[in-house]
Backbone atoms as SQL, in Angstrom:
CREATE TABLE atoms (id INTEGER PRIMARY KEY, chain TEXT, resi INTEGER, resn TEXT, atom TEXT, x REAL, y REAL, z REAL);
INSERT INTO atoms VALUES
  (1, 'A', 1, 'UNK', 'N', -7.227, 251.656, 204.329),
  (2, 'A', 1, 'UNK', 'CA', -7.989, 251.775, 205.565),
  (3, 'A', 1, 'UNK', 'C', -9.123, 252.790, 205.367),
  (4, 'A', 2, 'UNK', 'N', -10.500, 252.182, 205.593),
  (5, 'A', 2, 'UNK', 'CA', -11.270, 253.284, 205.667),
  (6, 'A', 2, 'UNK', 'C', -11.110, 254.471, 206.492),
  (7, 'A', 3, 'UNK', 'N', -11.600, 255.955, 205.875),
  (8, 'A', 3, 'UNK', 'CA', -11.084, 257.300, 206.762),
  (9, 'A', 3, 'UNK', 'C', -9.876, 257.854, 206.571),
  (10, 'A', 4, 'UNK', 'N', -9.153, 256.928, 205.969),
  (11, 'A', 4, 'UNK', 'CA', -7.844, 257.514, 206.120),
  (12, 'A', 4, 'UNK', 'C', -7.198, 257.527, 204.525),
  (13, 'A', 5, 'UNK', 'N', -6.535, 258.884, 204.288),
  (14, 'A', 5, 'UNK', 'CA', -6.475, 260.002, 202.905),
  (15, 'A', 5, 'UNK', 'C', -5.630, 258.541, 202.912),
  (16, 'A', 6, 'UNK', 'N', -5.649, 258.448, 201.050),
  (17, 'A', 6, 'UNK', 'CA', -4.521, 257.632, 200.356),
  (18, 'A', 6, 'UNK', 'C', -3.510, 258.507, 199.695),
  (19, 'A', 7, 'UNK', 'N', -2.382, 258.250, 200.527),
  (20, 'A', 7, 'UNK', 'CA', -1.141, 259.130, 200.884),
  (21, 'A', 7, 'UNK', 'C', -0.050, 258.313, 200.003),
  (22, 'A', 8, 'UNK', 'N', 0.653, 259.480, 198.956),
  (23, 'A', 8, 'UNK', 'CA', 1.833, 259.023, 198.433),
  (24, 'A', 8, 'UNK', 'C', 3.175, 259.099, 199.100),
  (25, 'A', 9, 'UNK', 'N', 4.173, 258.711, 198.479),
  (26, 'A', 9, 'UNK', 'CA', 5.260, 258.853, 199.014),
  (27, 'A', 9, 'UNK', 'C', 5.494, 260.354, 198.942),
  (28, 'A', 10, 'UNK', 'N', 6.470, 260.524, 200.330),
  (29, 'A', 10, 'UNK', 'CA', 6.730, 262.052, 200.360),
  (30, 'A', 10, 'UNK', 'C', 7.889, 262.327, 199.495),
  (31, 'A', 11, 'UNK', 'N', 7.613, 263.826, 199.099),
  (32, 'A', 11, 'UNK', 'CA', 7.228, 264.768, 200.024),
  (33, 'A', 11, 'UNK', 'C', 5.897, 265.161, 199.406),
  (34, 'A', 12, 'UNK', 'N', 4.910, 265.838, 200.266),
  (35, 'A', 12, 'UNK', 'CA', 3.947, 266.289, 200.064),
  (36, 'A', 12, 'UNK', 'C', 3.452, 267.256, 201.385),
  (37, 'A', 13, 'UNK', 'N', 2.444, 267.925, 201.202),
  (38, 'A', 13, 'UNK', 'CA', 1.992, 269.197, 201.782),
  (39, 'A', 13, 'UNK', 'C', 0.668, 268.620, 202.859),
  (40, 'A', 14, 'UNK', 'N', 0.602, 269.353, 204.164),
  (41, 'A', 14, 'UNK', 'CA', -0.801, 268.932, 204.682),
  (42, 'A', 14, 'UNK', 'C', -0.973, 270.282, 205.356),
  (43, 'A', 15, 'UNK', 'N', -2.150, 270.374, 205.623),
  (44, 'A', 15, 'UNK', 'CA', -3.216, 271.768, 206.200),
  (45, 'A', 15, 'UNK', 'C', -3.550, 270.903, 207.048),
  (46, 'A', 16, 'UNK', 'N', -3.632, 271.648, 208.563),
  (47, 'A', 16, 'UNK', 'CA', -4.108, 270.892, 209.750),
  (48, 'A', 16, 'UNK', 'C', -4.627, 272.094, 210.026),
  (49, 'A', 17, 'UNK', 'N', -6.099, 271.723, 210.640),
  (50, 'A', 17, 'UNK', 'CA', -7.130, 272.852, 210.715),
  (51, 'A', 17, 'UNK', 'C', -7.682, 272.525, 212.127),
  (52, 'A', 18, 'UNK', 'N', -7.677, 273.075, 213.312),
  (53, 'A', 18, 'UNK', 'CA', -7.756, 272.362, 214.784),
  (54, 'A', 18, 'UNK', 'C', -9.046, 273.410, 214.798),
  (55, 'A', 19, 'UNK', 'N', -10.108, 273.666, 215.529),
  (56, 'A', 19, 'UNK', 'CA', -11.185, 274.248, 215.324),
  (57, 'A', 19, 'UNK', 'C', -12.135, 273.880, 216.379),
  (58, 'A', 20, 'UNK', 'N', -12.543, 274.791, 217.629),
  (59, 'A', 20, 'UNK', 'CA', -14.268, 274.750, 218.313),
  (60, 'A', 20, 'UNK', 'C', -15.014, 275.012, 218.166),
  (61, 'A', 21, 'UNK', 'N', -15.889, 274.759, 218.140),
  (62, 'A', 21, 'UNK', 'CA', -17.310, 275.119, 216.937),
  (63, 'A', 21, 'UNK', 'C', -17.896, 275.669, 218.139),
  (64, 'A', 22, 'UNK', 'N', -19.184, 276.649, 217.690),
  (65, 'A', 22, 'UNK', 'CA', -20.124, 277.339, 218.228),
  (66, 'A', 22, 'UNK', 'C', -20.984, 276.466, 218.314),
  (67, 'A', 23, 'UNK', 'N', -22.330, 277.150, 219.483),
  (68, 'A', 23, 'UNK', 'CA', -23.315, 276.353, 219.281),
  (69, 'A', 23, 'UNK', 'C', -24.402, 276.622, 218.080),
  (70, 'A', 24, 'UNK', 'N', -24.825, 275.528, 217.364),
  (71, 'A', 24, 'UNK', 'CA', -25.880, 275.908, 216.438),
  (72, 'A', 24, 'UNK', 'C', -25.348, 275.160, 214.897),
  (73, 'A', 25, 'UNK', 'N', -26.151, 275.355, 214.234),
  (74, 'A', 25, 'UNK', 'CA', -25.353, 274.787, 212.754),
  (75, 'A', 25, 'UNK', 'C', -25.063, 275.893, 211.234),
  (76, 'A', 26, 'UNK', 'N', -26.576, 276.874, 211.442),
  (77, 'A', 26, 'UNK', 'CA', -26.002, 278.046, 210.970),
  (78, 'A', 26, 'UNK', 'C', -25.330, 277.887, 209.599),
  (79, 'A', 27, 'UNK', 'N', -25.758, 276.263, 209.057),
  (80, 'A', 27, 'UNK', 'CA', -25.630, 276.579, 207.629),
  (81, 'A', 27, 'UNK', 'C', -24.092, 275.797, 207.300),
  (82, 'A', 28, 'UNK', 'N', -23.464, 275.132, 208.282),
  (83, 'A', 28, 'UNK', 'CA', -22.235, 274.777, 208.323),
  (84, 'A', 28, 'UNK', 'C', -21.968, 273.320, 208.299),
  (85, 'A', 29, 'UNK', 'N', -22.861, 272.459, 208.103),
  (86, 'A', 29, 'UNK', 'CA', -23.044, 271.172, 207.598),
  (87, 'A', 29, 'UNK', 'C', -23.125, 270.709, 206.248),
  (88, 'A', 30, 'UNK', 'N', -23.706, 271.849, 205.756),
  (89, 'A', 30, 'UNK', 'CA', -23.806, 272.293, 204.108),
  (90, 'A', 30, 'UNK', 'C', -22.677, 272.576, 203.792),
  (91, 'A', 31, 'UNK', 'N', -21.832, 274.044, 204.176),
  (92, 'A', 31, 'UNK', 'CA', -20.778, 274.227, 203.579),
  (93, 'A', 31, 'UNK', 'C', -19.915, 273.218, 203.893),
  (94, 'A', 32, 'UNK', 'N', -19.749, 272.793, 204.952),
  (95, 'A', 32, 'UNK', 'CA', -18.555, 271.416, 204.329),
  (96, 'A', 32, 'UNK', 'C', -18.734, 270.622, 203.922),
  (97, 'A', 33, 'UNK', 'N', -20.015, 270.117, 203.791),
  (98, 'A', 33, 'UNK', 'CA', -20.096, 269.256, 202.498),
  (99, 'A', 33, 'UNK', 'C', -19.369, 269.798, 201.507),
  (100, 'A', 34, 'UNK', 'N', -19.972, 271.155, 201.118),
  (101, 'A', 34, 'UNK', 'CA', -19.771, 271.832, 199.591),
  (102, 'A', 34, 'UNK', 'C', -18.051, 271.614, 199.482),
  (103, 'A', 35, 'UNK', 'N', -17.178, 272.271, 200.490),
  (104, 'A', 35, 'UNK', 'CA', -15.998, 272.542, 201.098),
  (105, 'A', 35, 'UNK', 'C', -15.565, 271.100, 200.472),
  (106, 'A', 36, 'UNK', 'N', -15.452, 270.127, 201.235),
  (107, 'A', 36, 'UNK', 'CA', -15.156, 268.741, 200.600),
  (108, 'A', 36, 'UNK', 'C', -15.211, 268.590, 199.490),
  (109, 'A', 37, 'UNK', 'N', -16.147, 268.579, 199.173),
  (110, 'A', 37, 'UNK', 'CA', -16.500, 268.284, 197.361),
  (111, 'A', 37, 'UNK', 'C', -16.057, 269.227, 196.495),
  (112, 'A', 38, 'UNK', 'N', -16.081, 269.939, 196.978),
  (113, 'A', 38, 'UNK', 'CA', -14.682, 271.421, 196.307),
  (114, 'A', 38, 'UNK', 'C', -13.903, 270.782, 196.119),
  (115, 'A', 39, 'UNK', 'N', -12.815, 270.285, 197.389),
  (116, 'A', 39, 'UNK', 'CA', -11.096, 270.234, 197.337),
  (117, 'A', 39, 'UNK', 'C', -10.856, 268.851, 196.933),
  (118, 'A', 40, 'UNK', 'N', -11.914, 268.697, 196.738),
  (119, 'A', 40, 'UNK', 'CA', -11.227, 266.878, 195.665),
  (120, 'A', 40, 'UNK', 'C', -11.147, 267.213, 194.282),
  (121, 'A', 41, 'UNK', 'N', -11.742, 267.940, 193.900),
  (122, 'A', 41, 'UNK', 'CA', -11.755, 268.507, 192.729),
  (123, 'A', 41, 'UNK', 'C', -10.585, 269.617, 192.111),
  (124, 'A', 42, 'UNK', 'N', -9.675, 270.000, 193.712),
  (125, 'A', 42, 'UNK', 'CA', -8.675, 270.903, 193.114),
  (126, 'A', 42, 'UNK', 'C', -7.413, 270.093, 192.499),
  (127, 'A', 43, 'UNK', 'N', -6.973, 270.702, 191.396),
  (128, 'A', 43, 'UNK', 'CA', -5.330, 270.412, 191.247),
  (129, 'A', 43, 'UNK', 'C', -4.382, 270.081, 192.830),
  (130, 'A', 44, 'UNK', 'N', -3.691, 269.004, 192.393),
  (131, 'A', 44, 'UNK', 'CA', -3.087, 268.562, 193.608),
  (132, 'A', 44, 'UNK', 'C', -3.838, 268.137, 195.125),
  (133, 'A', 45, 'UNK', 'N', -5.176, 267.991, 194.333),
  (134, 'A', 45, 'UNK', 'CA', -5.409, 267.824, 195.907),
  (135, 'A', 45, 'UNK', 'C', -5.153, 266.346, 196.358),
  (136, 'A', 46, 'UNK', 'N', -4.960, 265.545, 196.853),
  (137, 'A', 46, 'UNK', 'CA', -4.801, 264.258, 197.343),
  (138, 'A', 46, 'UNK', 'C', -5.775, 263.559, 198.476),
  (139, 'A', 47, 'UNK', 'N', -5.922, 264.087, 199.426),
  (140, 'A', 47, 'UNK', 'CA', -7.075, 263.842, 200.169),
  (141, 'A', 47, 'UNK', 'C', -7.193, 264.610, 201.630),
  (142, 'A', 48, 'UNK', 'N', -8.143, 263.561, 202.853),
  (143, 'A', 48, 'UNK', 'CA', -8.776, 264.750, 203.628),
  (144, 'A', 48, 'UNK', 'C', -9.028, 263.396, 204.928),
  (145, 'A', 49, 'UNK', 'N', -8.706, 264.120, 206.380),
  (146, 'A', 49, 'UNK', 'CA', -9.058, 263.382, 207.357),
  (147, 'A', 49, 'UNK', 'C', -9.704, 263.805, 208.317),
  (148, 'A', 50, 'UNK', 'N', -10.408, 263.779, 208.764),
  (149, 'A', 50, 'UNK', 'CA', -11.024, 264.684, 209.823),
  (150, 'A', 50, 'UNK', 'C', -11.975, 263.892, 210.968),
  (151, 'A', 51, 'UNK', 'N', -11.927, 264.694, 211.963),
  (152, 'A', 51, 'UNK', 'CA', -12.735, 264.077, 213.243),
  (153, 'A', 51, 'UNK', 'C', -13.017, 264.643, 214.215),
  (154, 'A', 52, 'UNK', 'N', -14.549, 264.896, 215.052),
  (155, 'A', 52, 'UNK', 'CA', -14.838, 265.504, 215.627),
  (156, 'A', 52, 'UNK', 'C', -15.587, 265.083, 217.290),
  (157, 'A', 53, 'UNK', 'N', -14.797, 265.848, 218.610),
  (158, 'A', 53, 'UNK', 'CA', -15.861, 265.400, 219.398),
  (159, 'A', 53, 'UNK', 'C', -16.955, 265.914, 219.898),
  (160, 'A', 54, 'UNK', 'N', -17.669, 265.142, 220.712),
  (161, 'A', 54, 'UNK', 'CA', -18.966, 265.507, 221.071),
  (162, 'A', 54, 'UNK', 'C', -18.949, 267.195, 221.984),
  (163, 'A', 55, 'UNK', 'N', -17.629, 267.328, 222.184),
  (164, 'A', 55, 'UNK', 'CA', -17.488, 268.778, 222.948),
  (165, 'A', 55, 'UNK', 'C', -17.460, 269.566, 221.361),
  (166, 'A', 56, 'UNK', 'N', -17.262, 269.352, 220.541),
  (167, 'A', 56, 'UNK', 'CA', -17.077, 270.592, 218.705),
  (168, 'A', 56, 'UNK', 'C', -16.096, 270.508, 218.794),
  (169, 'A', 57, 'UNK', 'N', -14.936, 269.955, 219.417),
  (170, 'A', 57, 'UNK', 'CA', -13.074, 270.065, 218.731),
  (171, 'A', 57, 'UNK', 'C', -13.099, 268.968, 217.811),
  (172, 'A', 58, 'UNK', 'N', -12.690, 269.582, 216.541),
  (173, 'A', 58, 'UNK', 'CA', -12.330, 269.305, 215.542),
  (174, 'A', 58, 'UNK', 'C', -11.540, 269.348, 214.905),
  (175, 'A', 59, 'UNK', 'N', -10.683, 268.286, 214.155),
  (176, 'A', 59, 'UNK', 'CA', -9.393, 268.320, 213.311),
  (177, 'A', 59, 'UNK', 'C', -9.485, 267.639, 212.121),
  (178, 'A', 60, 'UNK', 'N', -9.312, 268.797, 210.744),
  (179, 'A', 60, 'UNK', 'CA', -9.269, 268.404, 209.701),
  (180, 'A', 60, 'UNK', 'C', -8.543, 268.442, 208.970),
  (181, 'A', 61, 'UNK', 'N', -7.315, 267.592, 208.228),
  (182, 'A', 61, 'UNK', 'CA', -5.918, 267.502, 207.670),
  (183, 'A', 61, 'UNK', 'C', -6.291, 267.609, 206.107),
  (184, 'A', 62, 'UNK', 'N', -5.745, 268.244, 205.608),
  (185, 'A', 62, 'UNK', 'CA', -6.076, 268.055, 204.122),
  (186, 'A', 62, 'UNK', 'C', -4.535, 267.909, 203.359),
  (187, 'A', 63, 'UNK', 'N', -4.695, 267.144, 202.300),
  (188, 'A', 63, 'UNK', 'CA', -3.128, 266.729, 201.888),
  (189, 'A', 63, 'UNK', 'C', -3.101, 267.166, 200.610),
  (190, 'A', 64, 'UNK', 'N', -1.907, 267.639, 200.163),
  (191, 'A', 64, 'UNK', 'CA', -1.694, 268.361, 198.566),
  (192, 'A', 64, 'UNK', 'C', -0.826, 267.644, 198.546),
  (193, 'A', 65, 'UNK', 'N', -0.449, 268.027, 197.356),
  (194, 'A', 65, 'UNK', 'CA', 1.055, 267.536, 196.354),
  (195, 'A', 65, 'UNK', 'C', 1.656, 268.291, 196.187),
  (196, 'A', 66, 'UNK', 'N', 1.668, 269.547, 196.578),
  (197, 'A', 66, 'UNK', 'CA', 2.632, 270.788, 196.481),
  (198, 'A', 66, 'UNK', 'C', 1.656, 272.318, 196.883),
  (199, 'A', 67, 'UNK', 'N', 2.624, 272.856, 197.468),
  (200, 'A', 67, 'UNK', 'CA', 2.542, 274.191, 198.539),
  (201, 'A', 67, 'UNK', 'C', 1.488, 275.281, 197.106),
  (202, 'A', 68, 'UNK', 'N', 1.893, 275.100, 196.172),
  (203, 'A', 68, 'UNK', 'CA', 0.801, 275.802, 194.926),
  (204, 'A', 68, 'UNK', 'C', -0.510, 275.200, 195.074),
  (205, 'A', 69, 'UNK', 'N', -0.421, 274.006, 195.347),
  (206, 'A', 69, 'UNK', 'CA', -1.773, 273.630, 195.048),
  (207, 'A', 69, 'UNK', 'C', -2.376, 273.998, 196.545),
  (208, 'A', 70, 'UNK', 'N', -1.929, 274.445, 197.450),
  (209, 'A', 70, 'UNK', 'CA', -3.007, 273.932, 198.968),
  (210, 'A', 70, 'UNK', 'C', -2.912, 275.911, 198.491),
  (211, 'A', 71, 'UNK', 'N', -2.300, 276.602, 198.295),
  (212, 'A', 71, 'UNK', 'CA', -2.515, 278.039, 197.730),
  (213, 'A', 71, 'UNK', 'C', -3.318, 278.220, 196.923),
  (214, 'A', 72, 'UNK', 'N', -3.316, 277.819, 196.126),
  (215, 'A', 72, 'UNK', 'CA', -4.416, 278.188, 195.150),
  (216, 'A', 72, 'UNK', 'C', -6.110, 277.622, 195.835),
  (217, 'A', 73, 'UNK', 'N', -6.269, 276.829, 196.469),
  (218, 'A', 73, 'UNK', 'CA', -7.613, 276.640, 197.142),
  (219, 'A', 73, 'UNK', 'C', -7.700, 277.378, 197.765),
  (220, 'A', 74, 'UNK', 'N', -6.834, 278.084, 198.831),
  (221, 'A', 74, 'UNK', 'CA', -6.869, 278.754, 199.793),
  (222, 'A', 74, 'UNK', 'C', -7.847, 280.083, 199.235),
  (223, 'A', 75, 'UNK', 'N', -7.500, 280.503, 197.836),
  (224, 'A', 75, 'UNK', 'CA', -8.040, 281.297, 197.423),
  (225, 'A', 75, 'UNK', 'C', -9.663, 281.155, 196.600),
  (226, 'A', 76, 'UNK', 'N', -9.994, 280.022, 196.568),
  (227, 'A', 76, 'UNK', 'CA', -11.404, 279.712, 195.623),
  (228, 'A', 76, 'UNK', 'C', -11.916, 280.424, 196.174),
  (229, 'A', 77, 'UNK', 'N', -12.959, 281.347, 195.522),
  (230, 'A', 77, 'UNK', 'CA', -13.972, 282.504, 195.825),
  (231, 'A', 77, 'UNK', 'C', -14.968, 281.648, 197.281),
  (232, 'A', 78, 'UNK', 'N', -15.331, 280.843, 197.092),
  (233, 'A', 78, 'UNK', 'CA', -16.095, 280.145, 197.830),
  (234, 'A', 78, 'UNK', 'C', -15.654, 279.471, 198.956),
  (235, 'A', 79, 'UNK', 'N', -14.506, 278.864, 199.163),
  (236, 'A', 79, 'UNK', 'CA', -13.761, 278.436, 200.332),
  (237, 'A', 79, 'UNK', 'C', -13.528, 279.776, 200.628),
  (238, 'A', 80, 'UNK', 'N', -13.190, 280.622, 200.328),
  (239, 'A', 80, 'UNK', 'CA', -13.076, 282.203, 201.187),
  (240, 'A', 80, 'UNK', 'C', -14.215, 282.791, 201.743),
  (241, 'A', 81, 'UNK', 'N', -15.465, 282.591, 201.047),
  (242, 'A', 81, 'UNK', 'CA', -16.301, 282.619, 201.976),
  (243, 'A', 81, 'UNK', 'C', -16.873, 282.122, 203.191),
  (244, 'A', 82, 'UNK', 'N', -16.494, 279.998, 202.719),
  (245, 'A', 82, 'UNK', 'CA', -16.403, 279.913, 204.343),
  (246, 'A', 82, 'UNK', 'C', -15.535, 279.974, 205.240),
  (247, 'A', 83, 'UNK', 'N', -14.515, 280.374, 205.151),
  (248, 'A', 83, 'UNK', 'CA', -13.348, 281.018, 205.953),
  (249, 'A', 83, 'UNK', 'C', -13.734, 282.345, 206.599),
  (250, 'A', 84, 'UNK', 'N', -14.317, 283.114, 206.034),
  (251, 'A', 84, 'UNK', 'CA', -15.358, 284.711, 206.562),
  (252, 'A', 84, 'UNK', 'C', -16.210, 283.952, 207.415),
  (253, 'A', 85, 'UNK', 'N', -17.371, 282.811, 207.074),
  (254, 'A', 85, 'UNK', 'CA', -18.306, 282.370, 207.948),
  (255, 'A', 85, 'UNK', 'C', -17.703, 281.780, 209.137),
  (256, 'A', 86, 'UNK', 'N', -16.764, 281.053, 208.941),
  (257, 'A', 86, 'UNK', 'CA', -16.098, 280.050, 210.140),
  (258, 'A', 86, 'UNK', 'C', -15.887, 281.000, 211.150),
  (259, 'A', 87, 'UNK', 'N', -15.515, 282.099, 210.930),
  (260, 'A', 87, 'UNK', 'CA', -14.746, 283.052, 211.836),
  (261, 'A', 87, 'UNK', 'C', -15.827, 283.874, 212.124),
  (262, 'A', 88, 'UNK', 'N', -16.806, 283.877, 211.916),
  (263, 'A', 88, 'UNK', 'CA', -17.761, 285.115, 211.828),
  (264, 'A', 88, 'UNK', 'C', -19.283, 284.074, 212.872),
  (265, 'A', 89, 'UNK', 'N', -19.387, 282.392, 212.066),
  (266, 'A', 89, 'UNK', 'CA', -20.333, 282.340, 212.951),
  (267, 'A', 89, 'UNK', 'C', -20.071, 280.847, 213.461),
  (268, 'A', 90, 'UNK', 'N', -18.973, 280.221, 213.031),
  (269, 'A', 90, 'UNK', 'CA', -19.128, 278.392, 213.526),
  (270, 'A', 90, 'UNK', 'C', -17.949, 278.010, 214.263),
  (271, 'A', 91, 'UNK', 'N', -16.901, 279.046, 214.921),
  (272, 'A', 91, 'UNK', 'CA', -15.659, 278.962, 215.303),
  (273, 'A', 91, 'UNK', 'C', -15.334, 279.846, 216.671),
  (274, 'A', 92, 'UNK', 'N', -15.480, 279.484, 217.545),
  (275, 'A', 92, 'UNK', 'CA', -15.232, 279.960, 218.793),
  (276, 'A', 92, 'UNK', 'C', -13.271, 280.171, 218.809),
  (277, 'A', 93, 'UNK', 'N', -12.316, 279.964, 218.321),
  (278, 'A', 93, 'UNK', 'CA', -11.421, 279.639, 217.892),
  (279, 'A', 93, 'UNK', 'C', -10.983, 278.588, 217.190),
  (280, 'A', 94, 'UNK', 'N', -9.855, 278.785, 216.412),
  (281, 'A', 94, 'UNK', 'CA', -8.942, 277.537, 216.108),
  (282, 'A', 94, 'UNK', 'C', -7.778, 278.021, 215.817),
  (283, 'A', 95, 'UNK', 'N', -7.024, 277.380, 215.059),
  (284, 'A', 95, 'UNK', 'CA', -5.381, 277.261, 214.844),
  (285, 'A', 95, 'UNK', 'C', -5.146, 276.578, 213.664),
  (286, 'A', 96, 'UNK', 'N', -4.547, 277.225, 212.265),
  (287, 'A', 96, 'UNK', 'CA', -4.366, 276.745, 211.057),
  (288, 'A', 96, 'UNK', 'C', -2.953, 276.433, 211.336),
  (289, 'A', 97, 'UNK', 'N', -2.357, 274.942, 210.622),
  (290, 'A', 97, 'UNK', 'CA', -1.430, 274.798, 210.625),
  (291, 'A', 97, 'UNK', 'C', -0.315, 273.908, 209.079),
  (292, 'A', 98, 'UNK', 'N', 0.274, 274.521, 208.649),
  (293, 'A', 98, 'UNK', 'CA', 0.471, 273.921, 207.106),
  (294, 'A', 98, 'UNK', 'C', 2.141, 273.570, 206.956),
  (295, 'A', 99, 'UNK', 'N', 2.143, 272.082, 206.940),
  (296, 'A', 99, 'UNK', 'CA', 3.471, 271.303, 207.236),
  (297, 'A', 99, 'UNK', 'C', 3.780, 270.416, 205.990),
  (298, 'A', 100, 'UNK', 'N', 5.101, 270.487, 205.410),
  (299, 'A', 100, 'UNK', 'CA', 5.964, 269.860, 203.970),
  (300, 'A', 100, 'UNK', 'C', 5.783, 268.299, 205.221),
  (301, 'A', 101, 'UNK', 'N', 5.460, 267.403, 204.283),
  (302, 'A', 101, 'UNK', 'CA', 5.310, 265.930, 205.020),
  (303, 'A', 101, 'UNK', 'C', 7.052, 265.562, 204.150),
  (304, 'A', 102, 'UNK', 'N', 7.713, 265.144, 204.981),
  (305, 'A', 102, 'UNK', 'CA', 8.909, 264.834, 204.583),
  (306, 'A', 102, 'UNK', 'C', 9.361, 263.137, 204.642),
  (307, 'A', 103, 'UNK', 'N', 8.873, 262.495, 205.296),
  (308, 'A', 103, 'UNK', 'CA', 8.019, 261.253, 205.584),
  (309, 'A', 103, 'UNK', 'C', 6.841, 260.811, 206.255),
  (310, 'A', 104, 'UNK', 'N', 6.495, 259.490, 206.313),
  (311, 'A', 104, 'UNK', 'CA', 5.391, 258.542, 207.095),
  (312, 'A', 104, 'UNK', 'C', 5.966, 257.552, 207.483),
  (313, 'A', 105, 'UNK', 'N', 4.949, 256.736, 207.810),
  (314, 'A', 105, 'UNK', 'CA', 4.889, 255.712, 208.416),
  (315, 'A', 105, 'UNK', 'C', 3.697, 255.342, 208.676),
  (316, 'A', 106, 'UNK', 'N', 3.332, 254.069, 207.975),
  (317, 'A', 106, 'UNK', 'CA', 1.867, 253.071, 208.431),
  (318, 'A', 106, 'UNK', 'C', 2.299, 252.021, 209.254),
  (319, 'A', 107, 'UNK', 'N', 1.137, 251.995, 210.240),
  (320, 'A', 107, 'UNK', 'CA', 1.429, 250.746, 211.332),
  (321, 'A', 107, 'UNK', 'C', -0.020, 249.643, 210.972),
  (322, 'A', 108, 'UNK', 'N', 0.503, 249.131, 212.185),
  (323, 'A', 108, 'UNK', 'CA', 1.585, 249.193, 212.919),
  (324, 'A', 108, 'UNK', 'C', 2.905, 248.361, 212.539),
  (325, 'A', 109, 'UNK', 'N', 3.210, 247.915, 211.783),
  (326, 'A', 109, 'UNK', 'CA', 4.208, 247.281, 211.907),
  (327, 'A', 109, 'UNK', 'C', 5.176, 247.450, 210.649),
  (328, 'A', 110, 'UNK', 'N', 5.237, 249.379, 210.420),
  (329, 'A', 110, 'UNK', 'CA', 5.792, 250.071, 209.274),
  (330, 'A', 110, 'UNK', 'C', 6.975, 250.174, 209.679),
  (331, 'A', 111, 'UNK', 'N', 7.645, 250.257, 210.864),
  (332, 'A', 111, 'UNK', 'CA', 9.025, 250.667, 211.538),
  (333, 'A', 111, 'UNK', 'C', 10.104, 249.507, 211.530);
């Protein structure tokens, strides 16, 4: 399905990133580009879903293959910087959230 990460069998790791953006862009269309094109490139990374509305709430899932690998990005010199920016100029709040996927299910007619 287009949009949607190609997901192995579990178990595997996801980062859910819930997020309101400020007004303005401030350089933050760029970094997630960059951001993206980073984490495909990390060890374990698997993939990425995200979607945004016209109010700036935004949710972006990112999927590993193990709790080392979504750690070790966490730390790239450069994803830490936009983690300083997010909070500093493109994030009115959000809520990080990082869950062991223990199963799925594709529909509709996976059950």
């Amino acid at each position: 399905m287009p949009d949607f990460a190609p997901l192995p069998d579990p178990p595997y790791w996801a980062v859910i990133f819930t997020a309101q953006r400020t007004e303005g862009d401030f350089g933050y269309e760029a970094m997630g580009d960059r951001m993206f094109e980073m984490a495909a490139k990390q060890p374990g990374y698997i993939g990425v879903e995200s979607a945004r509305t016209d109010a700036g709430l935004g949710i972006t899932v990112s999927y590993w293959a193990d709790e080392a690998a979504l750690l070790n990005w966490k730390v790239v010199s450069e994803h830490m910087l936009a983690q300083k920016l997010g909070r500093e100029r493109w994030y009115s709040y959000y809520t990080l959230r990082i869950a062991k996927i223990e199963r799925h299910y594709d529909g509709p007619d996976s059950r």
